[in-house]
PDBQT receptor file of N, H, CA, C and O in Angstrom, charges set to zero:
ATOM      1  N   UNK A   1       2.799  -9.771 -12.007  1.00  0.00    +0.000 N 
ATOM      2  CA  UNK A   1       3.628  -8.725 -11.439  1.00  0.00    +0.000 C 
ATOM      3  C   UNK A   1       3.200  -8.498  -9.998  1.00  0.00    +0.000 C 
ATOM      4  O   UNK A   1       2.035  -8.788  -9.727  1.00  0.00    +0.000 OA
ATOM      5  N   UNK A   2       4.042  -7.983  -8.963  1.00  0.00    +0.000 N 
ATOM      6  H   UNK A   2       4.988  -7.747  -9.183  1.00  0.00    +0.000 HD
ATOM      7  CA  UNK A   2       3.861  -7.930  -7.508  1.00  0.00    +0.000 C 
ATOM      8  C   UNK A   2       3.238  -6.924  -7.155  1.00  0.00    +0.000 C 
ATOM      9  O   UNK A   2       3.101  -6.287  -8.199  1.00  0.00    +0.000 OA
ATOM     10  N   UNK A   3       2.743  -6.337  -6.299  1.00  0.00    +0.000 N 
ATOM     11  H   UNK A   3       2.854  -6.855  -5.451  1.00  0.00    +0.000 HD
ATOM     12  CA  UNK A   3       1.811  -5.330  -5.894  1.00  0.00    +0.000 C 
ATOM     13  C   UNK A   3       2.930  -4.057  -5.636  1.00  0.00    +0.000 C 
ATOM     14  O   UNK A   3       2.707  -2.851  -5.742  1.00  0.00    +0.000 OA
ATOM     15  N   UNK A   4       4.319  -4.799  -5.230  1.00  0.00    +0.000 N 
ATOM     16  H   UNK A   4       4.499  -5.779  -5.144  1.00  0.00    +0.000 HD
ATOM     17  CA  UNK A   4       5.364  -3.504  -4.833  1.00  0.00    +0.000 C 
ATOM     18  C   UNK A   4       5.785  -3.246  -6.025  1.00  0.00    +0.000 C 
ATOM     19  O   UNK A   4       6.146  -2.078  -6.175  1.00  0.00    +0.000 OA
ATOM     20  N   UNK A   5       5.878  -3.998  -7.031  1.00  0.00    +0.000 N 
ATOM     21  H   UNK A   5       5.585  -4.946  -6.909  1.00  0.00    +0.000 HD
ATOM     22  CA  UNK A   5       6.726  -3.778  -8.273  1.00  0.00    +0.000 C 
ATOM     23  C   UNK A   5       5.580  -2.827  -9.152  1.00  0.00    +0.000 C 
ATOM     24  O   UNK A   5       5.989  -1.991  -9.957  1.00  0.00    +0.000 OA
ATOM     25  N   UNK A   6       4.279  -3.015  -8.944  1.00  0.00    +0.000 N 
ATOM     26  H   UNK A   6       3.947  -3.695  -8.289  1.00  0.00    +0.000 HD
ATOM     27  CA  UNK A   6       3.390  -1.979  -9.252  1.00  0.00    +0.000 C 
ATOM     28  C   UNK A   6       3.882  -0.423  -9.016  1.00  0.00    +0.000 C 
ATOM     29  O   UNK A   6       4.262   0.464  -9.780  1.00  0.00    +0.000 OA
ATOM     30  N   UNK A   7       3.701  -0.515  -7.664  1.00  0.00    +0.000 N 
ATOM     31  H   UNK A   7       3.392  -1.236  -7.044  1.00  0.00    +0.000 HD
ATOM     32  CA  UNK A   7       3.868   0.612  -7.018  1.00  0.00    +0.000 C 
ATOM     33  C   UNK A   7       4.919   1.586  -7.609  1.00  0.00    +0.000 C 
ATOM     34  O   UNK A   7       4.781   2.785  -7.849  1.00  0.00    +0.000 OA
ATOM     35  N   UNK A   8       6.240   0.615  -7.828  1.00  0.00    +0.000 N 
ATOM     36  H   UNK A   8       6.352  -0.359  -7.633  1.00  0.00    +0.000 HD
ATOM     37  CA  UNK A   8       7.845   1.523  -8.184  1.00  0.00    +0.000 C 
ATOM     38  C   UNK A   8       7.505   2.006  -9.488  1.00  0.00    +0.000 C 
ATOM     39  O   UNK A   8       7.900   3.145  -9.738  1.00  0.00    +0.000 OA
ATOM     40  N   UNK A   9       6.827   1.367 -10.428  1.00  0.00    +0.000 N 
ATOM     41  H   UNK A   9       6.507   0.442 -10.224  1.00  0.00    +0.000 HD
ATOM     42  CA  UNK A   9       6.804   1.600 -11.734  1.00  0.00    +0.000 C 
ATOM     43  C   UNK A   9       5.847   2.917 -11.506  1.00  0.00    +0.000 C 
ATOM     44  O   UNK A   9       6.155   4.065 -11.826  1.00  0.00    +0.000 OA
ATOM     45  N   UNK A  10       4.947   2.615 -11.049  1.00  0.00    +0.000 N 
ATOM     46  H   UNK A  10       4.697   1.682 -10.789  1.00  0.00    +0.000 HD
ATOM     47  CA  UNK A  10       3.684   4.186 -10.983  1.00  0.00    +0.000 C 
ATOM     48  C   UNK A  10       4.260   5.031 -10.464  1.00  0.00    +0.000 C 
ATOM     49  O   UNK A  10       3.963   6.133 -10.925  1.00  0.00    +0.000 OA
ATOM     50  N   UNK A  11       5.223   5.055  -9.421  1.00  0.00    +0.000 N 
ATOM     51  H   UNK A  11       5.463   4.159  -9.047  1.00  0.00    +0.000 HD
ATOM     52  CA  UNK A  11       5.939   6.402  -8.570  1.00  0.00    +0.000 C 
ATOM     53  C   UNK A  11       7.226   6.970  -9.699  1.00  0.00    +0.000 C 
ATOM     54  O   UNK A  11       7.791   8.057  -9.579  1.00  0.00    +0.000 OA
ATOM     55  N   UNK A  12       7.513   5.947 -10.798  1.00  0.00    +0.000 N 
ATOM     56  H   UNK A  12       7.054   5.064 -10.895  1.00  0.00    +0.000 HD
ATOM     57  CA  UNK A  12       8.764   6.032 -11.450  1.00  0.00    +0.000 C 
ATOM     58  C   UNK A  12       8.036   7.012 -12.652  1.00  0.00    +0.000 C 
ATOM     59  O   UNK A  12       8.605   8.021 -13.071  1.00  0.00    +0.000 OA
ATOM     60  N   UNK A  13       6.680   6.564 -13.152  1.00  0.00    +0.000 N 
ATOM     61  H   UNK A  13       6.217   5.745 -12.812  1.00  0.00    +0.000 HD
ATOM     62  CA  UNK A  13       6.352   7.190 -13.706  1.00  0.00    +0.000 C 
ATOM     63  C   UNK A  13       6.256   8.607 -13.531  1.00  0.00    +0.000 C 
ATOM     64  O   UNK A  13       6.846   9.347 -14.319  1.00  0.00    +0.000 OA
ATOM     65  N   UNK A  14       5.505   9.119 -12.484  1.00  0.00    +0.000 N 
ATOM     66  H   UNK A  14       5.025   8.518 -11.844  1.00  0.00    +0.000 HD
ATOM     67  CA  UNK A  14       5.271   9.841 -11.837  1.00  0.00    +0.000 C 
ATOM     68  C   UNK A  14       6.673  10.895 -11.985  1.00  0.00    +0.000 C 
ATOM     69  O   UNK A  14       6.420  12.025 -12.402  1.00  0.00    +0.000 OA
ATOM     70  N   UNK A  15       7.608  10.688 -11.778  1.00  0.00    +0.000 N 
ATOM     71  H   UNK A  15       7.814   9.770 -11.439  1.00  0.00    +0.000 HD
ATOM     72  CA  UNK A  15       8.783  11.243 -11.918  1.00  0.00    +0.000 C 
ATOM     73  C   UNK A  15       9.067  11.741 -13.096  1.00  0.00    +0.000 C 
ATOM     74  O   UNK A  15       9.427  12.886 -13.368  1.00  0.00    +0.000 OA
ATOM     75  N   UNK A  16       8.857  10.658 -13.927  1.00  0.00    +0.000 N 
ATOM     76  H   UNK A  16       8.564   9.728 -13.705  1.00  0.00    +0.000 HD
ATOM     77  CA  UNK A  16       9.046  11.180 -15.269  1.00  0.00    +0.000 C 
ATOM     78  C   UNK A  16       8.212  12.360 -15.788  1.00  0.00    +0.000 C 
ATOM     79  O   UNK A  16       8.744  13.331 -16.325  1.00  0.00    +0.000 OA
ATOM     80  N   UNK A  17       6.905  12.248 -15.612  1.00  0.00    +0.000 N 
ATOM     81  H   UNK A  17       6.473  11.459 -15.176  1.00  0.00    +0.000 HD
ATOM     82  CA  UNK A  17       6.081  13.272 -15.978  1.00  0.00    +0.000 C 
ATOM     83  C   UNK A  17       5.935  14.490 -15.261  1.00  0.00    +0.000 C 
ATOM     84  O   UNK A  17       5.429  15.549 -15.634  1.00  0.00    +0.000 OA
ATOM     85  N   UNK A  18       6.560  14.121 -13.953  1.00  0.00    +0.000 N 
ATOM     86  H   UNK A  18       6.971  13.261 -13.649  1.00  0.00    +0.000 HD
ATOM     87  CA  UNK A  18       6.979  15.545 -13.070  1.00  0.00    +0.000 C 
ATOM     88  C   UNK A  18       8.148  16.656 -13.703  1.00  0.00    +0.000 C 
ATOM     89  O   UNK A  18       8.071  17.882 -13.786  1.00  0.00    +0.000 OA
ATOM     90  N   UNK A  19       9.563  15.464 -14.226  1.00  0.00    +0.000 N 
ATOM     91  H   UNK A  19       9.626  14.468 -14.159  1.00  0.00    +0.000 HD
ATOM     92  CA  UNK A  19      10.477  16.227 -15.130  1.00  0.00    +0.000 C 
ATOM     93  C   UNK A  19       9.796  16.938 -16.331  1.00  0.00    +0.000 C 
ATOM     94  O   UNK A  19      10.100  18.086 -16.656  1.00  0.00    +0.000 OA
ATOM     95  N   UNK A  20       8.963  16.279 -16.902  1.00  0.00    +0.000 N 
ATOM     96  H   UNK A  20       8.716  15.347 -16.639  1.00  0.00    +0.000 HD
ATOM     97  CA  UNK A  20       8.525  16.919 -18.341  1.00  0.00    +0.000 C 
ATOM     98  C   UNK A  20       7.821  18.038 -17.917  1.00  0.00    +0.000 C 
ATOM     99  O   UNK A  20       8.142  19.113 -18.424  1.00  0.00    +0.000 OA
ATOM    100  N   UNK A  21       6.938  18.016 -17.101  1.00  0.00    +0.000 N 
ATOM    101  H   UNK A  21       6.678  17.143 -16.688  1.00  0.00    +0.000 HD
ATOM    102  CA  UNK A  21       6.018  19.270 -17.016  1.00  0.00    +0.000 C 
ATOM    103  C   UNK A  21       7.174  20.220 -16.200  1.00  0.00    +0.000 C 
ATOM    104  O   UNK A  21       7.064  21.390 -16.567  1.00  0.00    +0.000 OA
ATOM    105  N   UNK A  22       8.198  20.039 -15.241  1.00  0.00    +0.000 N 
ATOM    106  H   UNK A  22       8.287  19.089 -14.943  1.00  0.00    +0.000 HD
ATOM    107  CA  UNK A  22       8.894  21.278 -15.064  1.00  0.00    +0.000 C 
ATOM    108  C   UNK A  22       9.673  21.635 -16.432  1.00  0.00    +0.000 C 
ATOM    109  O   UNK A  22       9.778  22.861 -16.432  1.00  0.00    +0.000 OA
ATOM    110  N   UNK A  23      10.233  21.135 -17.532  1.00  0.00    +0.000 N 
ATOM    111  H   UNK A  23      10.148  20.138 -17.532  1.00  0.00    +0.000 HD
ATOM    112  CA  UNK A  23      10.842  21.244 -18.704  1.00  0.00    +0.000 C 
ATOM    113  C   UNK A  23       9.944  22.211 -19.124  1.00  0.00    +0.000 C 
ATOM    114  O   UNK A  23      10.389  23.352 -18.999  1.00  0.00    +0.000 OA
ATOM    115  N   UNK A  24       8.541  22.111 -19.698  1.00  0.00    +0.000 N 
ATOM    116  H   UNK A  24       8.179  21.184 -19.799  1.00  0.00    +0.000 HD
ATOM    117  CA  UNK A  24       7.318  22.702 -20.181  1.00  0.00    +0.000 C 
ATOM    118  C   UNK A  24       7.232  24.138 -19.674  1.00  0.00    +0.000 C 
ATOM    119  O   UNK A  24       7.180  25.119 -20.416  1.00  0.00    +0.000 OA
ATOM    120  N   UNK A  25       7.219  24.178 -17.989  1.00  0.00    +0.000 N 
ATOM    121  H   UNK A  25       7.261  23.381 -17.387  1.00  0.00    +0.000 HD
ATOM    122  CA  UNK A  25       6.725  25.474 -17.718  1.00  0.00    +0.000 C 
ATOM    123  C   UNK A  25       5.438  25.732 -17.959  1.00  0.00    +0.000 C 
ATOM    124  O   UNK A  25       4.524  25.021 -18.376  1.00  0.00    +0.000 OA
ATOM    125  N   UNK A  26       5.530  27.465 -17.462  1.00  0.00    +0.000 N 
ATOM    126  H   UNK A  26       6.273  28.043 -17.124  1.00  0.00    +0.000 HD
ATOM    127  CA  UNK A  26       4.577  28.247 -17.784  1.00  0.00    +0.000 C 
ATOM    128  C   UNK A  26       3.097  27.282 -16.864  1.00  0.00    +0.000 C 
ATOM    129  O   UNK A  26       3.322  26.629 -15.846  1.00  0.00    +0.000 OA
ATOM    130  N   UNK A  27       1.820  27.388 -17.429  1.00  0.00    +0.000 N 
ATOM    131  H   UNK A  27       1.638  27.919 -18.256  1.00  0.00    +0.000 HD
ATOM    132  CA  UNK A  27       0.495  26.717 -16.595  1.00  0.00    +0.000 C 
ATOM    133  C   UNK A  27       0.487  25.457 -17.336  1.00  0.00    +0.000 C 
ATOM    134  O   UNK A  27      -0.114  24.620 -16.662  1.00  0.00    +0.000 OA
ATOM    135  N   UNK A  28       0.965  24.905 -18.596  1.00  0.00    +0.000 N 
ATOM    136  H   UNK A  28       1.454  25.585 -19.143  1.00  0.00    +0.000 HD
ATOM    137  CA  UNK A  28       0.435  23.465 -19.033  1.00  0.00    +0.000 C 
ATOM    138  C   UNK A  28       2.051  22.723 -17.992  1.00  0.00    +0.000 C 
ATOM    139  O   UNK A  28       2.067  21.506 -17.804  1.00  0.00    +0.000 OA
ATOM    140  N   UNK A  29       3.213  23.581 -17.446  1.00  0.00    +0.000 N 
ATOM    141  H   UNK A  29       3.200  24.569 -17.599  1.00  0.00    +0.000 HD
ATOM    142  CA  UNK A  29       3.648  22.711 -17.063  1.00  0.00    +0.000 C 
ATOM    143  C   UNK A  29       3.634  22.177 -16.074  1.00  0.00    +0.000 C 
ATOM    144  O   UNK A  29       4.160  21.128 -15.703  1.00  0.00    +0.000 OA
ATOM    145  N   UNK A  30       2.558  23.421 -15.232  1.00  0.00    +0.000 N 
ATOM    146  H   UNK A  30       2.130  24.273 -15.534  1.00  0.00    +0.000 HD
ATOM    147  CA  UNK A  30       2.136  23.089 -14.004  1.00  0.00    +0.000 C 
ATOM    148  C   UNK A  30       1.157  21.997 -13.728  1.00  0.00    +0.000 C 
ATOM    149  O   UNK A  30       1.245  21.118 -12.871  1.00  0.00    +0.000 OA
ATOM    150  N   UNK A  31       0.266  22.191 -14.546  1.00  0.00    +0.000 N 
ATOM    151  H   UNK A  31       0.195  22.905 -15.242  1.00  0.00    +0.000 HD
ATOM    152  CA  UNK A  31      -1.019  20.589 -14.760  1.00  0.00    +0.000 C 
ATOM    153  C   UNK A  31      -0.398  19.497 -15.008  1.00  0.00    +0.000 C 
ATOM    154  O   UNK A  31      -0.779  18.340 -14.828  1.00  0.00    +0.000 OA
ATOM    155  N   UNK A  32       1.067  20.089 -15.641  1.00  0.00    +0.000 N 
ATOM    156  H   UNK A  32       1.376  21.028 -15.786  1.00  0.00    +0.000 HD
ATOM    157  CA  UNK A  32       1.598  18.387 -16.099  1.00  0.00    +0.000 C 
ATOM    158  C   UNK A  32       2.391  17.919 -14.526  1.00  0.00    +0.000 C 
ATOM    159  O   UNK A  32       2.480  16.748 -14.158  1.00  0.00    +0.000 OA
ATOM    160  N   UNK A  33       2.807  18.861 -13.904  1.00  0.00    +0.000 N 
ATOM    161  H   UNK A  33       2.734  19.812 -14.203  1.00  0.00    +0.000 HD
ATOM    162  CA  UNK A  33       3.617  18.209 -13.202  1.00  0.00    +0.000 C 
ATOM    163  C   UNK A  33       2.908  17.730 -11.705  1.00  0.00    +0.000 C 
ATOM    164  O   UNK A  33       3.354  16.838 -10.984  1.00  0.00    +0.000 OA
ATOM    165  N   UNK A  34       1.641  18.592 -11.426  1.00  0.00    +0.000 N 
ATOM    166  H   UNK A  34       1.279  19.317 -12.013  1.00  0.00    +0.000 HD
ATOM    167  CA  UNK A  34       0.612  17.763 -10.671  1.00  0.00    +0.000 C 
ATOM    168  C   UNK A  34       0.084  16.664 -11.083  1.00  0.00    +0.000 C 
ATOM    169  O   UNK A  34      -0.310  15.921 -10.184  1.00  0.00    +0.000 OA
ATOM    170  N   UNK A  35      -0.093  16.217 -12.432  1.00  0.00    +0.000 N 
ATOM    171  H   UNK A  35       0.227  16.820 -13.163  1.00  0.00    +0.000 HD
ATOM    172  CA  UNK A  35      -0.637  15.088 -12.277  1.00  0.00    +0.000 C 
ATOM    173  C   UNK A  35       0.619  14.192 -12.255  1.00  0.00    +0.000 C 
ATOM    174  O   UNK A  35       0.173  13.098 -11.911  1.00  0.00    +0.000 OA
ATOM    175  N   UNK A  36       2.039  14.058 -12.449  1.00  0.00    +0.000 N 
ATOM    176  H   UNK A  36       2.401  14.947 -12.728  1.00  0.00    +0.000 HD
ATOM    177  CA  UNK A  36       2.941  13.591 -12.038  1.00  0.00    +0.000 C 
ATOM    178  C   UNK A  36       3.381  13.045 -10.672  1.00  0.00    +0.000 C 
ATOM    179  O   UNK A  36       3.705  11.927 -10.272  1.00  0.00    +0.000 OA
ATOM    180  N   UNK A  37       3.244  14.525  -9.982  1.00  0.00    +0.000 N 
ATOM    181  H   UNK A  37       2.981  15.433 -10.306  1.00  0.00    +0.000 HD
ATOM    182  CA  UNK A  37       3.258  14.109  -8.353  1.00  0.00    +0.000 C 
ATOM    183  C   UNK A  37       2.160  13.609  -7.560  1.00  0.00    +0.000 C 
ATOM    184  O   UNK A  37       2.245  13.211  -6.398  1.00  0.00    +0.000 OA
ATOM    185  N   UNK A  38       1.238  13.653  -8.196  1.00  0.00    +0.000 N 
ATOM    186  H   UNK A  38       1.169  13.976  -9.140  1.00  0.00    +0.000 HD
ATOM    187  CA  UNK A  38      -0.259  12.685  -7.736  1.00  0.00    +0.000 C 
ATOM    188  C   UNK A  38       0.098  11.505  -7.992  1.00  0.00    +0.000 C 
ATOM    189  O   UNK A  38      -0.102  10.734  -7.054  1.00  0.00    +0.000 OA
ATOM    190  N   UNK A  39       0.686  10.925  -9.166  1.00  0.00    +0.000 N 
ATOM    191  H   UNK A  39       0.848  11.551  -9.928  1.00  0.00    +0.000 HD
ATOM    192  CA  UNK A  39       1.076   9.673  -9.280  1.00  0.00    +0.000 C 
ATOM    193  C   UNK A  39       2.425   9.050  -8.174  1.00  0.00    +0.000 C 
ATOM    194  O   UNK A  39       2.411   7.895  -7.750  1.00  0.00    +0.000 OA
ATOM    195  N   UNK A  40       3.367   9.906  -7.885  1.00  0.00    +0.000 N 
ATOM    196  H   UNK A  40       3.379  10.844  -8.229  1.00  0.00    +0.000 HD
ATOM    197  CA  UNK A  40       4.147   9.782  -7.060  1.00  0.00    +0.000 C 
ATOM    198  C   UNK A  40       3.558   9.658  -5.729  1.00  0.00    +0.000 C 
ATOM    199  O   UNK A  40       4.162   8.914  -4.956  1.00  0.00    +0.000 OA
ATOM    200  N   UNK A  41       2.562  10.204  -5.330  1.00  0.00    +0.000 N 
ATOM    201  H   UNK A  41       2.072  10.808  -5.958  1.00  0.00    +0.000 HD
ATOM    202  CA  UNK A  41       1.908  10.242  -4.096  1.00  0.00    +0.000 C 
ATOM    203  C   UNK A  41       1.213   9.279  -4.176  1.00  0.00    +0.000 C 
ATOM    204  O   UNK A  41       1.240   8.599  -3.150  1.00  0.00    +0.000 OA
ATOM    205  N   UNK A  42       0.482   8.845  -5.085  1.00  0.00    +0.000 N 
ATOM    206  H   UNK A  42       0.460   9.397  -5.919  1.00  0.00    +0.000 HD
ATOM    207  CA  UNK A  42      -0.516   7.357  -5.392  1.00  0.00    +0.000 C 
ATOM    208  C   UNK A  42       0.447   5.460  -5.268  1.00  0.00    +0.000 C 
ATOM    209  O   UNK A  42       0.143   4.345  -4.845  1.00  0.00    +0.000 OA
ATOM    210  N   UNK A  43       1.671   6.118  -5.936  1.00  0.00    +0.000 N 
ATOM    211  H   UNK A  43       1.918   7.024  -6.280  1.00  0.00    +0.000 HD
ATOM    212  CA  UNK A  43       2.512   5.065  -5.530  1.00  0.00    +0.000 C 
ATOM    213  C   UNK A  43       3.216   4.634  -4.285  1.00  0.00    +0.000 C 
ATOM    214  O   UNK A  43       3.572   3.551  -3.820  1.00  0.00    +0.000 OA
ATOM    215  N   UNK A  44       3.281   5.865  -3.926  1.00  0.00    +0.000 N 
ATOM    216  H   UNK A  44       2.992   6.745  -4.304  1.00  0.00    +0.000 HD
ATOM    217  CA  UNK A  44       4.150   5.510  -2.575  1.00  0.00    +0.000 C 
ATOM    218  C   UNK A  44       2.737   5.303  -1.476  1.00  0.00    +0.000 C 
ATOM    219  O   UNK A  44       2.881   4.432  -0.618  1.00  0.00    +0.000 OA
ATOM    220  N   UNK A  45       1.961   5.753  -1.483  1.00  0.00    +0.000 N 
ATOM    221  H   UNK A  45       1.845   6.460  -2.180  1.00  0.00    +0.000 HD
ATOM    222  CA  UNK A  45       0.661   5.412  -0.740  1.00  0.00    +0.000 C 
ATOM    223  C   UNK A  45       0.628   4.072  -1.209  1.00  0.00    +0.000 C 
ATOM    224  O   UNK A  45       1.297   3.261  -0.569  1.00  0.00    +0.000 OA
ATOM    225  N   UNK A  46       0.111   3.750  -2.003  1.00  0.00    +0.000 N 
ATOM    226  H   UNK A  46      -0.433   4.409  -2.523  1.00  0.00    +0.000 HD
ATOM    227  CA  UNK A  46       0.152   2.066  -1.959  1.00  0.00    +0.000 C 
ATOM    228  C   UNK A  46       1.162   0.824  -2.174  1.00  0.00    +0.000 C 
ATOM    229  O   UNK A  46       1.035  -0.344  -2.539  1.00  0.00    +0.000 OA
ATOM    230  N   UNK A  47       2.311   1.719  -1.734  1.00  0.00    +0.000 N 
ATOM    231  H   UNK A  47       2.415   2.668  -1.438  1.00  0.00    +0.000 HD
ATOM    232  CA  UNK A  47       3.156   0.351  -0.991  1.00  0.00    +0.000 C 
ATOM    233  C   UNK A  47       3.193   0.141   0.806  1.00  0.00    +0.000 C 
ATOM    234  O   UNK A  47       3.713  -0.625   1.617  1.00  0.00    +0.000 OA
ATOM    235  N   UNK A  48       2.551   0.997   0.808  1.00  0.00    +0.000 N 
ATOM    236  H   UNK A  48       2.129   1.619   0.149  1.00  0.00    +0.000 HD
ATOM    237  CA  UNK A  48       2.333   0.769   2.514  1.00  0.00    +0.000 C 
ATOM    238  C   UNK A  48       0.610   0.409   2.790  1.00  0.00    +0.000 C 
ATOM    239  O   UNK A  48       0.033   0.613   3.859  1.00  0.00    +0.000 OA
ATOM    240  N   UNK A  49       0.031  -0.125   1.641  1.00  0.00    +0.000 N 
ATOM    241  H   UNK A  49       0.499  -0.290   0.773  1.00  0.00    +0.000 HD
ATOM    242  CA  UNK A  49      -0.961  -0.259   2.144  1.00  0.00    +0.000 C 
ATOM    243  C   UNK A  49      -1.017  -1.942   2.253  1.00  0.00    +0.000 C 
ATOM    244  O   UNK A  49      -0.234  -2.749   1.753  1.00  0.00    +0.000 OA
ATOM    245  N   UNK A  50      -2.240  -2.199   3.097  1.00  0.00    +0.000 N 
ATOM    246  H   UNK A  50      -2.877  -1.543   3.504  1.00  0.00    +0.000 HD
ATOM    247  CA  UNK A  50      -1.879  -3.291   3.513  1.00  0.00    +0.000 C 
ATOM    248  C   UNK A  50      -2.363  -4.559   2.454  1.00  0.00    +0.000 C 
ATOM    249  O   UNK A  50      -3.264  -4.249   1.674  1.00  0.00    +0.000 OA
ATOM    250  N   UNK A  51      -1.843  -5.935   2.370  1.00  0.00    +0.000 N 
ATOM    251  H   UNK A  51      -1.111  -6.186   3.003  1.00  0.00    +0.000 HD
ATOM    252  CA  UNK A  51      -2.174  -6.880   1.737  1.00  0.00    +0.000 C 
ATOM    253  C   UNK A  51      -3.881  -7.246   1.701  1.00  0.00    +0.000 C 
ATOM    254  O   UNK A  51      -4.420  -7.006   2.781  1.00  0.00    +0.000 OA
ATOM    255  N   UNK A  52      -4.728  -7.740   0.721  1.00  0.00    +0.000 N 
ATOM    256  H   UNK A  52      -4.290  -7.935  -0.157  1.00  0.00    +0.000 HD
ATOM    257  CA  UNK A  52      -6.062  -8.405   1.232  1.00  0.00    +0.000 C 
ATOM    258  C   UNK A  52      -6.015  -9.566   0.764  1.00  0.00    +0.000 C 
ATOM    259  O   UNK A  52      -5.640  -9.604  -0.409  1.00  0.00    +0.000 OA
ATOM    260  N   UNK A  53      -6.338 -10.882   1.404  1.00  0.00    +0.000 N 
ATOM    261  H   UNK A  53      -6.642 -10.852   2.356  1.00  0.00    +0.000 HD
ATOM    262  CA  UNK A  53      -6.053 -11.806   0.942  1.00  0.00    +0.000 C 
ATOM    263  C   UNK A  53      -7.511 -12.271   0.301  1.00  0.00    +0.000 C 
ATOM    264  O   UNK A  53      -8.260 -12.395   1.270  1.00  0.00    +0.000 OA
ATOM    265  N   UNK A  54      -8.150 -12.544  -0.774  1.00  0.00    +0.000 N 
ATOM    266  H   UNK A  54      -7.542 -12.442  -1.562  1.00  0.00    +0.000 HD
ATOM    267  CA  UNK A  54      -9.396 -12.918  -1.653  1.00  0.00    +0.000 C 
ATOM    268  C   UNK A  54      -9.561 -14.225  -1.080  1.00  0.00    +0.000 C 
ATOM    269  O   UNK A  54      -8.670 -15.074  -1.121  1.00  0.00    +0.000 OA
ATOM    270  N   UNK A  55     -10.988 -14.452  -0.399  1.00  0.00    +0.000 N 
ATOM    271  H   UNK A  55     -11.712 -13.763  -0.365  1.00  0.00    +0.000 HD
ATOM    272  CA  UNK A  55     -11.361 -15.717  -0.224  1.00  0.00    +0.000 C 
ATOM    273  C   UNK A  55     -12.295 -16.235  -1.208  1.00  0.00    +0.000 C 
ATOM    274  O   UNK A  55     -13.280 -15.509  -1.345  1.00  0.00    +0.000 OA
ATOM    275  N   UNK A  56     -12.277 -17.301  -1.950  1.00  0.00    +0.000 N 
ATOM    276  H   UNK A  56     -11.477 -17.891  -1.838  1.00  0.00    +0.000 HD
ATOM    277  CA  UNK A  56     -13.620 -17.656  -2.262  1.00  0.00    +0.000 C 
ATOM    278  C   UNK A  56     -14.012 -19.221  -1.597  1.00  0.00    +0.000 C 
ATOM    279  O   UNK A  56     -13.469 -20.205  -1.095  1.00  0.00    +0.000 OA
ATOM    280  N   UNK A  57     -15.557 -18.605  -2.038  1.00  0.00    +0.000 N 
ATOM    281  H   UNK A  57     -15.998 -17.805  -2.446  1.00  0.00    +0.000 HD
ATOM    282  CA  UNK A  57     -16.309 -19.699  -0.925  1.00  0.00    +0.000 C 
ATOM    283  C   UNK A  57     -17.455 -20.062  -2.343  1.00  0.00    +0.000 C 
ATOM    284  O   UNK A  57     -18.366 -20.879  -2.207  1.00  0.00    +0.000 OA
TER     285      UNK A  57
């Protein structure tokens, strides 16, 4: 799998668990929906990060 196709799936996630915890409410829906948008923020941060190419020697 590609490093961008990573990325969409973790930010997609992210979404999803952002909807559920606003559904939830109240404080568990608030924990749910930060760790949602952390994932949204974790994905979209690493599609702009840059390539490393692994040498071995």
């Amino acid at each position: 799998m590609q490093r961008n196709t990573t990325s969409y799936i973790v930010a997609g996630l992210g979404v999803i668990v952002t909807l559920i915890g606003w559904y939830v409410g109240d404080l568990w829906g608030a924990g749910i929906m930060g760790f949602g948008l952390a994932h949204i923020l974790l994905g979209i941060l690493d599609m702009f990060r840059p390539a490393v190419k692994a040498t071995t020697e």
